[in-house]
C-alpha positions as CSV (number, residue, x, y, z in Angstrom):
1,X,0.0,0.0,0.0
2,X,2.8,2.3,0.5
3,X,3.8,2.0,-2.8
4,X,0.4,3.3,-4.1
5,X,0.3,5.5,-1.2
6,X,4.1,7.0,-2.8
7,X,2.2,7.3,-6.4
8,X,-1.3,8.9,-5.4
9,X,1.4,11.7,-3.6
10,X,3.5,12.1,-6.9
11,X,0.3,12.3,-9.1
12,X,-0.3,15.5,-6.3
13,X,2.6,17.5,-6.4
14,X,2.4,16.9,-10.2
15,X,-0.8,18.4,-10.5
16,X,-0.4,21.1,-8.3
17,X,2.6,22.2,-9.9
18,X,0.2,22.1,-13.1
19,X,-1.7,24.1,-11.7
20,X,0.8,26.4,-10.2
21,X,2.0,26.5,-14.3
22,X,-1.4,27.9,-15.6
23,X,-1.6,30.3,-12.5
24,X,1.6,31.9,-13.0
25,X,0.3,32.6,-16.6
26,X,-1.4,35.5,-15.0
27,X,1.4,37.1,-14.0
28,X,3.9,36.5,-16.8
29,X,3.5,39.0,-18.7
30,X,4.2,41.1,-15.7
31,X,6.9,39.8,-14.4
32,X,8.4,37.6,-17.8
33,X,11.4,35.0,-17.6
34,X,12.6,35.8,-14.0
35,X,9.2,33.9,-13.1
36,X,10.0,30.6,-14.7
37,X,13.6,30.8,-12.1
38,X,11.2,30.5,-9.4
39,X,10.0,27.0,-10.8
40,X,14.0,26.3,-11.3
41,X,14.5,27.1,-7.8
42,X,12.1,24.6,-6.6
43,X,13.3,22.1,-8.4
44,X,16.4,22.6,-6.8
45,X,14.7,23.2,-2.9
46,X,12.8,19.9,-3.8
47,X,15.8,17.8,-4.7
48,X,18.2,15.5,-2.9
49,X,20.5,18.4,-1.8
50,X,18.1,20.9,-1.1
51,X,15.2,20.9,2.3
52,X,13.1,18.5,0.3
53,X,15.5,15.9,0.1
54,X,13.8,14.3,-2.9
55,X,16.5,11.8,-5.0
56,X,16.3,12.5,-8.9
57,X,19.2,12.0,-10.6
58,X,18.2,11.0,-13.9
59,X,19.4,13.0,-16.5
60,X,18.2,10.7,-19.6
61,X,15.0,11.7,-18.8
62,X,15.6,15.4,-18.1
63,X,17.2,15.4,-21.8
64,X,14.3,13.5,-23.4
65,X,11.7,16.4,-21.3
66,X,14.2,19.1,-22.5
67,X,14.7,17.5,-25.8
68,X,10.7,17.6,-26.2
69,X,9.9,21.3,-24.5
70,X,12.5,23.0,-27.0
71,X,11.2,21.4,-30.0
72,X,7.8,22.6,-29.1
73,X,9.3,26.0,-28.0
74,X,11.2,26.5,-31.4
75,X,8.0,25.1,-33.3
76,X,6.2,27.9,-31.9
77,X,8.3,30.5,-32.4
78,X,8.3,29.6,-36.3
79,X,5.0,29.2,-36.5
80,X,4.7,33.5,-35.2
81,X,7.6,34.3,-37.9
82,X,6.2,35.8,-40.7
83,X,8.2,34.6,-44.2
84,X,8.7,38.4,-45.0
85,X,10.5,39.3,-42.0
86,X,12.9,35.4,-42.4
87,X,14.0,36.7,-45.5
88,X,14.4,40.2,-44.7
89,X,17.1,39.5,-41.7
90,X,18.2,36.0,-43.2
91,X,21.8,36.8,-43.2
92,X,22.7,39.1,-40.3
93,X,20.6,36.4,-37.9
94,X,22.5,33.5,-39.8
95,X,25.9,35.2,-39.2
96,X,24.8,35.5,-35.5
97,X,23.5,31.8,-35.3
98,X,26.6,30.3,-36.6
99,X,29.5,32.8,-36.7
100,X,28.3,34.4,-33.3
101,X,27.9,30.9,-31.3
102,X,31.3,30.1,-32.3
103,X,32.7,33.5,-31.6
104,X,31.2,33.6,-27.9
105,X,32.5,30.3,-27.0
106,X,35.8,31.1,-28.2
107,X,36.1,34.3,-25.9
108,X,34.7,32.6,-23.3
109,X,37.0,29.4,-23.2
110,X,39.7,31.7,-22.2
111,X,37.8,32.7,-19.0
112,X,36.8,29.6,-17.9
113,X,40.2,27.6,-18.2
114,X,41.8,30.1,-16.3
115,X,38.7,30.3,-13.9
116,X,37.8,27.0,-13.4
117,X,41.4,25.2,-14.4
118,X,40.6,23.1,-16.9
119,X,41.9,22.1,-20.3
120,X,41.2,24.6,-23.4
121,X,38.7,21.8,-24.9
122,X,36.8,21.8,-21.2
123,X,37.2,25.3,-21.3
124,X,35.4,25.6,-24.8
125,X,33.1,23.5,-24.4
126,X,31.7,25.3,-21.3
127,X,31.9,28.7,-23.6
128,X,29.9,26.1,-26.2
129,X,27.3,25.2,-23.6
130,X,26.7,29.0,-22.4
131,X,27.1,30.3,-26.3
132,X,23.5,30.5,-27.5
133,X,20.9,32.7,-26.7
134,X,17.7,30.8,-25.5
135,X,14.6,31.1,-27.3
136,X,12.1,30.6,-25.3
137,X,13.6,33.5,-23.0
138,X,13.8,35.9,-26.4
139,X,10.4,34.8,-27.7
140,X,9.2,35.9,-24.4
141,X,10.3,38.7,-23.2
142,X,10.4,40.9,-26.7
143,X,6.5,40.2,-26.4
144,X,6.2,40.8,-22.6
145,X,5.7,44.1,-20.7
146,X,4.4,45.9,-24.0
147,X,7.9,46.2,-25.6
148,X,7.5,46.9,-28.8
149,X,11.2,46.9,-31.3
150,X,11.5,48.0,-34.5
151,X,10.5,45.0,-36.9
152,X,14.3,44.2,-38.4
153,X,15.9,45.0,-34.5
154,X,13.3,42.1,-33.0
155,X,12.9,39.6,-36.4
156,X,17.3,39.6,-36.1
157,X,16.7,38.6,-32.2
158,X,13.7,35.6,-32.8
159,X,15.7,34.4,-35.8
160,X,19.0,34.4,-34.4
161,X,17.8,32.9,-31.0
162,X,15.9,30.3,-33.0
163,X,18.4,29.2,-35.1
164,X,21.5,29.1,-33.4
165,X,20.2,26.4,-31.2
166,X,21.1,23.3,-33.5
167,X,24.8,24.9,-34.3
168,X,25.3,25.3,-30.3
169,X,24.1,21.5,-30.0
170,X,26.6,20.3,-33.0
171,X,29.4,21.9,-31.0
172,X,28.8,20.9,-27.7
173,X,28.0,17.0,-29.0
174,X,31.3,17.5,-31.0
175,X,33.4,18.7,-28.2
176,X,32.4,16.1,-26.0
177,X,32.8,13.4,-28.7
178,X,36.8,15.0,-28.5
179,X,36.8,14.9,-25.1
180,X,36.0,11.1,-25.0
181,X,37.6,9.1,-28.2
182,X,39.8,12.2,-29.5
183,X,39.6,15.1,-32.0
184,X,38.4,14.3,-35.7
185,X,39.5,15.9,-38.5
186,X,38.3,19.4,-39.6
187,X,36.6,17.8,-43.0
188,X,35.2,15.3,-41.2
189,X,33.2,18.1,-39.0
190,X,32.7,20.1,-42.2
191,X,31.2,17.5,-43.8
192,X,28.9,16.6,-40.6
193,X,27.6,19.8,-40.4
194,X,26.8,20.1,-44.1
195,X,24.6,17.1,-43.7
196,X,23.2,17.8,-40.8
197,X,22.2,21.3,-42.2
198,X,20.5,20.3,-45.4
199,X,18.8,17.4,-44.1
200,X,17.0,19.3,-41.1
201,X,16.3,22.0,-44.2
202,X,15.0,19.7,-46.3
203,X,12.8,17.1,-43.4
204,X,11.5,20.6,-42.1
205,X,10.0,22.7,-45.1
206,X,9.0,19.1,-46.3
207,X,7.4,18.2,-42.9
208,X,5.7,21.6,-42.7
209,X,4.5,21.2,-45.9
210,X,2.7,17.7,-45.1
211,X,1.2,19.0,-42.2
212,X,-0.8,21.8,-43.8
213,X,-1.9,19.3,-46.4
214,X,-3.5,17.3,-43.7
215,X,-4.8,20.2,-41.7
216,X,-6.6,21.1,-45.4
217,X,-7.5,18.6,-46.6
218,X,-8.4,15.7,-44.3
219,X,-11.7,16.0,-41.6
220,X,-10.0,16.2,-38.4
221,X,-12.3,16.0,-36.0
222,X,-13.0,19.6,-33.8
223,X,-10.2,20.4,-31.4
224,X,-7.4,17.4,-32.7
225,X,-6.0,19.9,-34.9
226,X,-4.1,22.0,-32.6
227,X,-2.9,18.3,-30.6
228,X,-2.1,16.9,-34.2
229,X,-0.2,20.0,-35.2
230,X,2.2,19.8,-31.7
231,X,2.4,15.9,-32.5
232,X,3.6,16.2,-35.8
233,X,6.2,18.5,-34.6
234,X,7.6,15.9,-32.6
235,X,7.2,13.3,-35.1
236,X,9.4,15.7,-37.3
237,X,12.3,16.5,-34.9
238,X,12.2,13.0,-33.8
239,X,12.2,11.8,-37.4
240,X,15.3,14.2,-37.9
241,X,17.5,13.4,-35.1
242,X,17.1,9.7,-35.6
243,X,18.9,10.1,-39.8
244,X,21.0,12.3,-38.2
245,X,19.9,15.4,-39.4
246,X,19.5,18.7,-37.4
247,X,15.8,18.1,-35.2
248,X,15.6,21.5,-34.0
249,X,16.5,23.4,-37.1
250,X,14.1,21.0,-38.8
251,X,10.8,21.8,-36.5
252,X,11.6,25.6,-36.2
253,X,11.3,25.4,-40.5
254,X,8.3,23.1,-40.2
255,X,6.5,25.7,-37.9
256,X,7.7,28.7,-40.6
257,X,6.2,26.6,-42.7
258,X,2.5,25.7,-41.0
259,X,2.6,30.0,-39.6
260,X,2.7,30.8,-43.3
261,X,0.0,28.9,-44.9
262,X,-4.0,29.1,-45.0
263,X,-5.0,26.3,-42.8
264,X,-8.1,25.3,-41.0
265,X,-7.9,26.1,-37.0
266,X,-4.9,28.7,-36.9
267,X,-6.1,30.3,-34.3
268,X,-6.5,27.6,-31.6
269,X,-3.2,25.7,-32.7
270,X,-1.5,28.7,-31.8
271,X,-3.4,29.1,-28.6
272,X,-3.2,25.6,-27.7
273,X,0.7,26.1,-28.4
274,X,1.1,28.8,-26.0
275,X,-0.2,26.8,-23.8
276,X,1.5,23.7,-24.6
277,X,5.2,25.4,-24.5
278,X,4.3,27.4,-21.1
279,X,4.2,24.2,-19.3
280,X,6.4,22.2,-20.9
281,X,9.3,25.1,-20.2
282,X,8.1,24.9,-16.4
283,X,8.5,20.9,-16.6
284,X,12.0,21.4,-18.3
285,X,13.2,24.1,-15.8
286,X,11.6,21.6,-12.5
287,X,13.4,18.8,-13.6
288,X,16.9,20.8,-14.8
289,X,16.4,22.7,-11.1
290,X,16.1,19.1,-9.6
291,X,19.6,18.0,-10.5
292,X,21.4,21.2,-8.9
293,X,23.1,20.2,-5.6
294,X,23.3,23.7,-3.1
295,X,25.9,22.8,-1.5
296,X,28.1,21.8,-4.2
297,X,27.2,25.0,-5.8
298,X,28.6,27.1,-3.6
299,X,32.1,25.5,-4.3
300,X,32.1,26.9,-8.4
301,X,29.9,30.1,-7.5
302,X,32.2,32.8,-7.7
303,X,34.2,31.2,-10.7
304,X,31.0,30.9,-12.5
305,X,30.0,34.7,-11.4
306,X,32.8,35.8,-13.4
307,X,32.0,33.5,-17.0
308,X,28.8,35.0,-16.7
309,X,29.6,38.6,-16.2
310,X,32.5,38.2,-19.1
311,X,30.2,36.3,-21.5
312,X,27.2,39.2,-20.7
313,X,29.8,42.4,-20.9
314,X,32.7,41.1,-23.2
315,X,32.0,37.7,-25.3
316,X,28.1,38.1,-26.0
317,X,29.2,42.4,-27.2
318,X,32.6,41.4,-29.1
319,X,30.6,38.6,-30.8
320,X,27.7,40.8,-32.3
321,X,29.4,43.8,-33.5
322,X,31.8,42.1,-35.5
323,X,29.3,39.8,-36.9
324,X,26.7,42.6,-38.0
325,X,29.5,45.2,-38.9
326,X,28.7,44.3,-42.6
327,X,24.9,44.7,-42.0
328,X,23.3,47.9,-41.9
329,X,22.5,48.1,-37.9
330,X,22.9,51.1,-36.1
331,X,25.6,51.5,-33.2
332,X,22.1,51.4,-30.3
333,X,20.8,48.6,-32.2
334,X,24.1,46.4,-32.2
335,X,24.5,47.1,-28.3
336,X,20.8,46.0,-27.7
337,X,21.7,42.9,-29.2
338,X,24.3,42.2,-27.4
339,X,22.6,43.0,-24.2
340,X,19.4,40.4,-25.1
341,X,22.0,37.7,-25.1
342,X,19.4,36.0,-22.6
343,X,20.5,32.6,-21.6
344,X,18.2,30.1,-20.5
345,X,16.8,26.6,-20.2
346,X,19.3,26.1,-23.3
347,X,22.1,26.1,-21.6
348,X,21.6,24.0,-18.9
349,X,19.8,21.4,-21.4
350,X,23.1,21.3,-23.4
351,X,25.2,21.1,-19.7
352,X,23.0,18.1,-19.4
353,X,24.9,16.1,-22.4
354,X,28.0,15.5,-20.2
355,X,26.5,14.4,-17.0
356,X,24.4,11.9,-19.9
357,X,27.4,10.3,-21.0
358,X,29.7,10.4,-18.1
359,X,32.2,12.9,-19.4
360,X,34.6,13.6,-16.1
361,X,33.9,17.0,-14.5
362,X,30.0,16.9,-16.0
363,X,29.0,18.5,-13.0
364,X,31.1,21.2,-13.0
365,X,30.1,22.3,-16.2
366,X,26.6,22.0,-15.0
367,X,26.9,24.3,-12.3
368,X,28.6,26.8,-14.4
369,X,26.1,26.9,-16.7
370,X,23.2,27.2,-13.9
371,X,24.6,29.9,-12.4
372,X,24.8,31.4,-16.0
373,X,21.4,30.8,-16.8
374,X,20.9,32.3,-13.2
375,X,22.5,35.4,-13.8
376,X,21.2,36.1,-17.3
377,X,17.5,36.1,-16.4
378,X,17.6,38.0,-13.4
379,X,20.2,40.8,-14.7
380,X,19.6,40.9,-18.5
381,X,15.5,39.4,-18.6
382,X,14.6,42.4,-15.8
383,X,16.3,44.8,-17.7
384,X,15.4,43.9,-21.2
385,X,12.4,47.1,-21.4
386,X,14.5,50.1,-19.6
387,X,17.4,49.3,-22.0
388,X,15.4,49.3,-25.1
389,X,14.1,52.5,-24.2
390,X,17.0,53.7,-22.8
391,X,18.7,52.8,-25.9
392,X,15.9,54.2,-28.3
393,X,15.3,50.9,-30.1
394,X,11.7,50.6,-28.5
395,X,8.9,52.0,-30.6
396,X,6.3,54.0,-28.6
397,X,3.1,52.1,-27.1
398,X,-0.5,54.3,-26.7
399,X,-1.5,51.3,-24.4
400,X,1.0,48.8,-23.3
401,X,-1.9,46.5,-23.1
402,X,-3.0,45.1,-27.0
403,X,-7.2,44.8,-27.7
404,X,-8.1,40.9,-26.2
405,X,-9.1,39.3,-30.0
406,X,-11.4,36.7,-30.6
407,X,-10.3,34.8,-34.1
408,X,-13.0,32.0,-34.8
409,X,-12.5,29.7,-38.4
410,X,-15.6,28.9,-40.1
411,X,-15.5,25.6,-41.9
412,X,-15.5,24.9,-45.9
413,X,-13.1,27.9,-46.6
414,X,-9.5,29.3,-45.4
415,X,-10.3,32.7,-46.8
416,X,-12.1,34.4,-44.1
417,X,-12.2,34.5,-40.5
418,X,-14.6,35.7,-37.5
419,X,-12.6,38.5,-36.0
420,X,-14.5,39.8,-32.5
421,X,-13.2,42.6,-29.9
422,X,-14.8,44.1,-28.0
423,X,-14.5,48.6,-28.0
424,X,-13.8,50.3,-25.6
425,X,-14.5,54.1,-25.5
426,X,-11.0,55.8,-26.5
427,X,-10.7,53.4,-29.3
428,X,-9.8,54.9,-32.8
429,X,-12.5,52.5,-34.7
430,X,-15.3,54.8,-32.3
431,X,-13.2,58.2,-32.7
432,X,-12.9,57.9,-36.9
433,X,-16.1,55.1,-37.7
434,X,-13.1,54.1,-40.1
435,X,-11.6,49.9,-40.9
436,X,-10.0,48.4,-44.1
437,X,-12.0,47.5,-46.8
438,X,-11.4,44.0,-46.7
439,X,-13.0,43.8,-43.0
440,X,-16.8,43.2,-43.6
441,X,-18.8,43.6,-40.1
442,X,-20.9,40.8,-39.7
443,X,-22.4,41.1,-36.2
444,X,-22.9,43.0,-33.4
445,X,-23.5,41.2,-29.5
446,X,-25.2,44.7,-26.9
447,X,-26.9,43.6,-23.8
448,X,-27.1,39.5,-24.7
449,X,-28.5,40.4,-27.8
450,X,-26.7,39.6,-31.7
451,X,-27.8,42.0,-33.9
452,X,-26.8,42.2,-37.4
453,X,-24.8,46.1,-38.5
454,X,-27.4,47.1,-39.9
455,X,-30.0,46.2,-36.8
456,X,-27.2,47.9,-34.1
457,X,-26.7,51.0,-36.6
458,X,-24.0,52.8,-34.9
459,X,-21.4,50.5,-32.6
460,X,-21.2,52.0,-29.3
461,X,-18.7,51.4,-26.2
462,X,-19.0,48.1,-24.7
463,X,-20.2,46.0,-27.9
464,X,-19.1,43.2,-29.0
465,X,-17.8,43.8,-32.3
466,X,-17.5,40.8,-34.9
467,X,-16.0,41.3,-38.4
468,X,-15.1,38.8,-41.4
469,X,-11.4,39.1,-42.7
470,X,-8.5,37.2,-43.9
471,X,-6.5,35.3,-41.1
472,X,-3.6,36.5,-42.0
473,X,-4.5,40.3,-41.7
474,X,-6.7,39.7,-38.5
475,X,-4.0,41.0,-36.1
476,X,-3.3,44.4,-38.2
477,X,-7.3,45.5,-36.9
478,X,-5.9,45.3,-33.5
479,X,-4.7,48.9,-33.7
480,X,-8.4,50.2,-34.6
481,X,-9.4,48.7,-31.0
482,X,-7.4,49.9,-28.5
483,X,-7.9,51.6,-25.8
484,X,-5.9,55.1,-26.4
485,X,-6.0,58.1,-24.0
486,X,-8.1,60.7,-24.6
487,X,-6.0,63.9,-25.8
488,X,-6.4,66.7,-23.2
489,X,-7.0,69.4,-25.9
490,X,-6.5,69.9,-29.9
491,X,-2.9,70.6,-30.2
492,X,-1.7,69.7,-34.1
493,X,1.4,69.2,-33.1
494,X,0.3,66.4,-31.0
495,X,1.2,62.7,-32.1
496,X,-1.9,61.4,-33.8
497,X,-3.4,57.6,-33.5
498,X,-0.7,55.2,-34.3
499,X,3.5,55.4,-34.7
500,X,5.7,53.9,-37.5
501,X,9.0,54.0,-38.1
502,X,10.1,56.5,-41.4
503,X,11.6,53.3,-43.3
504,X,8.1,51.9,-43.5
505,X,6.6,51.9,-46.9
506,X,3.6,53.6,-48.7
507,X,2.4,50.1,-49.8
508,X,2.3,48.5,-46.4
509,X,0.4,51.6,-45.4
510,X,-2.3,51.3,-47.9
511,X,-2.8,48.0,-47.4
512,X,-3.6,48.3,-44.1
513,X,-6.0,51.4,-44.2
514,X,-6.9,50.7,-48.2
515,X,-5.0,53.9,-49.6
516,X,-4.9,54.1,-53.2
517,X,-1.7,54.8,-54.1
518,X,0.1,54.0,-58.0
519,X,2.0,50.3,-57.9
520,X,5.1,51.9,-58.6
521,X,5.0,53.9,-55.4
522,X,4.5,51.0,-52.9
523,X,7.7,50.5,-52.0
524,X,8.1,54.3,-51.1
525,X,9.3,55.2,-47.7
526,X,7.1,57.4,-45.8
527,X,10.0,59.7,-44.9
528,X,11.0,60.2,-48.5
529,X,7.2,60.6,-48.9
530,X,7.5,63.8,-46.4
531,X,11.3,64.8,-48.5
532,X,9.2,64.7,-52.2
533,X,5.9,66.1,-50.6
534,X,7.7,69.1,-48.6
535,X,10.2,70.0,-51.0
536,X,12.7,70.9,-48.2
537,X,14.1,69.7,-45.4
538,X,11.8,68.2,-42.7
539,X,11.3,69.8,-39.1
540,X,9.2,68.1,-36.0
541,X,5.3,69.1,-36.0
542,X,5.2,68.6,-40.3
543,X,2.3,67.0,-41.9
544,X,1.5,65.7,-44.5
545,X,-1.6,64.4,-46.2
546,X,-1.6,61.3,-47.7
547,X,-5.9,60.1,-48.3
548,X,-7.4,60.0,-45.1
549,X,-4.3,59.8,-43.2
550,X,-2.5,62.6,-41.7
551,X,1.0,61.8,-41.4
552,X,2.8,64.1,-38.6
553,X,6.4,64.4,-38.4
554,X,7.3,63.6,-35.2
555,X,11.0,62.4,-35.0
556,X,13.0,64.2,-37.2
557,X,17.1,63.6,-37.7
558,X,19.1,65.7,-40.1
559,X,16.0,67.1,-42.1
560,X,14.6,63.7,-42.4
561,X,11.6,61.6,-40.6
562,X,12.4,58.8,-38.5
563,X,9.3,58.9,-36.7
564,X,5.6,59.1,-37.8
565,X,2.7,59.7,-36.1
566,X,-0.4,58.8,-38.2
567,X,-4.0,60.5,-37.6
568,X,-6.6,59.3,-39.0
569,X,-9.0,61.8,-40.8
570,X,-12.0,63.6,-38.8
571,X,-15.6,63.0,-39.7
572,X,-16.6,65.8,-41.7
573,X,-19.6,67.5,-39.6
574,X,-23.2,67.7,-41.1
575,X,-24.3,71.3,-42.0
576,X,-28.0,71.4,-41.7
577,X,-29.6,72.2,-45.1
578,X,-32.9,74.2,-45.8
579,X,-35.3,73.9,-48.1
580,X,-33.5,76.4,-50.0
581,X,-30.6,74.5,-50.5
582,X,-32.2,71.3,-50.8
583,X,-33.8,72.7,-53.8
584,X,-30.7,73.9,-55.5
585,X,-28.9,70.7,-55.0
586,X,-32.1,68.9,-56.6
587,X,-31.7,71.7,-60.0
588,X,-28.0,71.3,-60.0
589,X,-28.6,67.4,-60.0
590,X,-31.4,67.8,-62.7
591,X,-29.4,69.7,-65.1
592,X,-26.2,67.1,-64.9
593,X,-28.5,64.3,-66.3
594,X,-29.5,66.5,-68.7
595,X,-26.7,67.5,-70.0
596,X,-24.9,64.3,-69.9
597,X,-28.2,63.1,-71.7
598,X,-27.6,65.2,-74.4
599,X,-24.1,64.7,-74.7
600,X,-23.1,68.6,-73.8
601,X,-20.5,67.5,-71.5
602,X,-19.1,65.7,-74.8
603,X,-19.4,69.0,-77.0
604,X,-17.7,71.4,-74.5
């Protein structure tokens, strides 16, 4: 009985650290990554060296859970990458995934042999362990606390941090390979990483590609496709690891895949996801917690203090400038970078591959990478927002807090969605009565009542709001329900509803607000807009008319834009009209058809 009596108290914890999981959802966005360090701490409180004395020393199944949570992790963060933004920072991310890893482990070997006396192999391969950024951490926290970066600045960060995972895994596994049966020649690893490369490539878009044919065109029954979505991600790194191909560059190209198709239930794969990835980084960061000994900790702390403040202030900085010193990155943006170096449950997944196979110091190079991990979070993941302001790579936020939208997929099409919000009183869709023309309102839900548009007339402040438009455009009629602050009083130089950068174009601005503009101006930049419009050299408090948009100059650097505020155009008020003038506009009316009857127009 005591045996079952030992299971039924397991199944408890279990479940009430489940639910501890889902709670602490509430507060993530407050408090981002730090939080998920409290669930590493009590893994280590709960574990044999800790007050809870509980033995768990088995690391094959921490790396199977770790191996697991960061396939679904990097799954997830392809699946929110837009194709656009991949290819537009492609290379400088690449450089930073490969070139970058290799670069901070390098720097960082020196520090650690010397630190921690060891070999220059040990020492690298502890700079190898610590080298990549994690990206669950990054993913995170550039979403959390309504930071908002300038799209290239954040699409370098999720690419890099998703993609330098599988090159940090190849050098750790090679290093250790060294460490145990001796070094292999350099064509030998060239070759190795080749293959690996193009098969994970090749497995992934082809793997992403099956999926969405099965999402499409097979009858899934309601609510298996969001489970079969985060199955077949598994199936695909598990598929890729076993021929020896790269797993996790394979599933993070399978979800950029799935994010960038039409398919059926988009919206509740991604939610079930976010979910999915929440808890399983709280199970990974339990059961890595649980193999930290406190005591023994203490006898590497101050040695790993000092890798983690060199890899955050010298190897992590010298690493990203040199790599994006070709790339067209400004001297703010490059430090930001460097500064969101945020390590994570990476590192201490990838210190988990010695301690699997026995290597001599393993757990060494385990507790130097927790205290790492440790060190990044706390300094770098609380400090994330004030730096991005403080370093002016943070665009400006009317409401930190984005409109709650409900995205419902009606069956037999992928074109159109149900998009619902509902308004709130300072939103810009109540202050201008203004949306895109391919959003068509569809309903209307006021005091438990669904009404069509036409039955509700006019939407008011606390309606529910439901429109029809594509899925892939649903998020861009956030901005038209917000909740913006009221301006105290009319002041034209005041910032108007929304903010873009200058480098954004005319043709992404029409598309969102349905501007006509000529084809061969869409890839115009609004701040040469303002240069051919003016005729002269910009100055703050400019604007300029472009439909019914005002654009208003609000940054300006050198006679040019960098910052735009955009106000959307006021109702024109109704003048009353008399019987007077009702008449006139009834004999000016009457003597048009005439004369286009007649063909007069034609003659003159």
């Amino acid at each position: 009985m005591d045996s079952l009596d030992t299971v039924s108290i397991a199944i408890l914890l279990g479940s009430v650290l489940v639910l501890a999981g889902i709670m602490s959802s509430l507060v993530a966005l407050r408090f981002g990554a730090p939080l998920l360090l409290v669930f590493l701490i009590v893994g280590m409180l709960a574990g044999e060296g800790g007050p809870g004395g509980l033995k768990f020393d088995d690391v094959r199944t921490t790396y199977i859970v770790g191996s697991i949570a960061l396939a679904l992790i990097l799954f997830d963060g392809g699946l929110r990458t837009k194709l656009q933004t991949f290819r537009s920072v492609l290379a400088p991310a690449s450089v930073l995934a490969t070139f970058g890893v290799l670069l901070t482990a390098a720097i960082t070997a020196p520090v650690a042999v010397f630190l921690l006396n060891i070999g220059w192999i040990e020492g690298l391969l502890v700079g190898a362990v610590v080298a990549s950024t994690d990206a669950a951490a990054v993913f995170f926290l550039i979403h959390a606390g309504g930071l908002r970066l300038r799209p290239r600045l954040g699409a370098t960060l999720e690419v890099e941090s998703g993609g330098n995972d599988p090159f940090a895994i190849f050098m750790t596994i090679v290093l250790v390979e060294v460490l145990l049966v001796g070094a292999p020649s350099w064509s030998s690893l060239l070759v190795a990483l080749a293959v690996k490369t193009l098969l994970g490539t090749l497995i992934g878009i082809a793997g992403g590609g099956l999926v969405v044919w099965v999402l499409n065109r097979l009858g899934l029954a309601q609510g298996l496709h969001a489970p079969f979505v985060a199955v077949s991600a598994l199936v695909i790194f598990a598929f890729s690891e076993s021929v020896h191909a790269s797993g996790f560059l394979a599933v993070y190209l399978a979800g950029l895949v799935v994010g960038n198709r039409p398919t059926r239930a988009h919206n509740s794969v991604v939610v079930f996801l976010d979910a999915v990835t929440w808890l399983a980084q709280i199970a990974m960061f339990v059961l890595l917690g649980l193999l930290v000994w406190p005591g023994r900790l203490l006898s590497s702390l101050l040695p790993a203090l000092v890798v983690a403040a060199a890899l955050m202030v010298i190897a992590r900085p010298v690493s990203v400038f040199l790599c994006l010193w070709p790339f067209r990155f400004s001297l703010r943006e490059k430090a930001f970078i460097s500064w969101v170096g945020l390590r994570g449950a990476v590192g201490i997944f990838l210190a988990s591959v010695p301690l699997l196979v026995g290597l001599p110091k393993a757990h060494l190079y385990f507790d130097v990478a927790f205290v790492v991990v440790l060190v990044s979070l706390l300094v770098q993941g609380w400090t994330i927002s004030p730096a991005a302001r403080w370093l002016g790579v943070a665009l400006p936020r009317t409401d930190p807090r984005p409109p709650r939208r409900i995205e419902l997929d009606l069956p037999g099409q992928l074109e159109q969605e149900l998009v619902g919000y509902a308004v709130p009183a300072n939103s810009p869709y109540l202050r201008r009565r203004l949306i895109p023309s391919w959003a068509k309102p569809t309903l209307v839900v006021r005091d438990q009542r669904i009404l069509t548009p036409e039955e509700a007339k006019d939407v008011r402040e606390g309606d529910h709001f439901y429109l029809l438009a594509p899925p892939e455009r649903a998020q861009a009629l956030d901005r038209f329900f917000v909740n913006m602050p009221p301006s105290a009083a009319p002041d034209p130089h005041l910032l108007g509803d929304f903010f873009v950068q200058g480098d954004a174009t005319l043709g992404a601005l029409a598309e969102i607000y349905d501007l006509q503009i000529a084809p061969d101006h869409a890839g115009i930049s609004l701040a040469d807009h303002f240069a051919g419009e003016l005729g002269r050299a910009a100055k703050a408090g400019d604007i300029v008319q472009l439909g019914p948009i005002a654009l208003l100059a609000h940054k300006v650097a050198k006679g040019r834009v960098t910052m735009i505020g955009l106000r959307l155009a006021e109702p024109e008020p109704e003048t009353p009209k008399t019987p007077q003038m009702r008449a006139l506009a009834l004999l000016r009316r009457a003597k048009k058809i005439i004369r286009k009857a007649f063909g007069l127009d034609r003659a003159a």
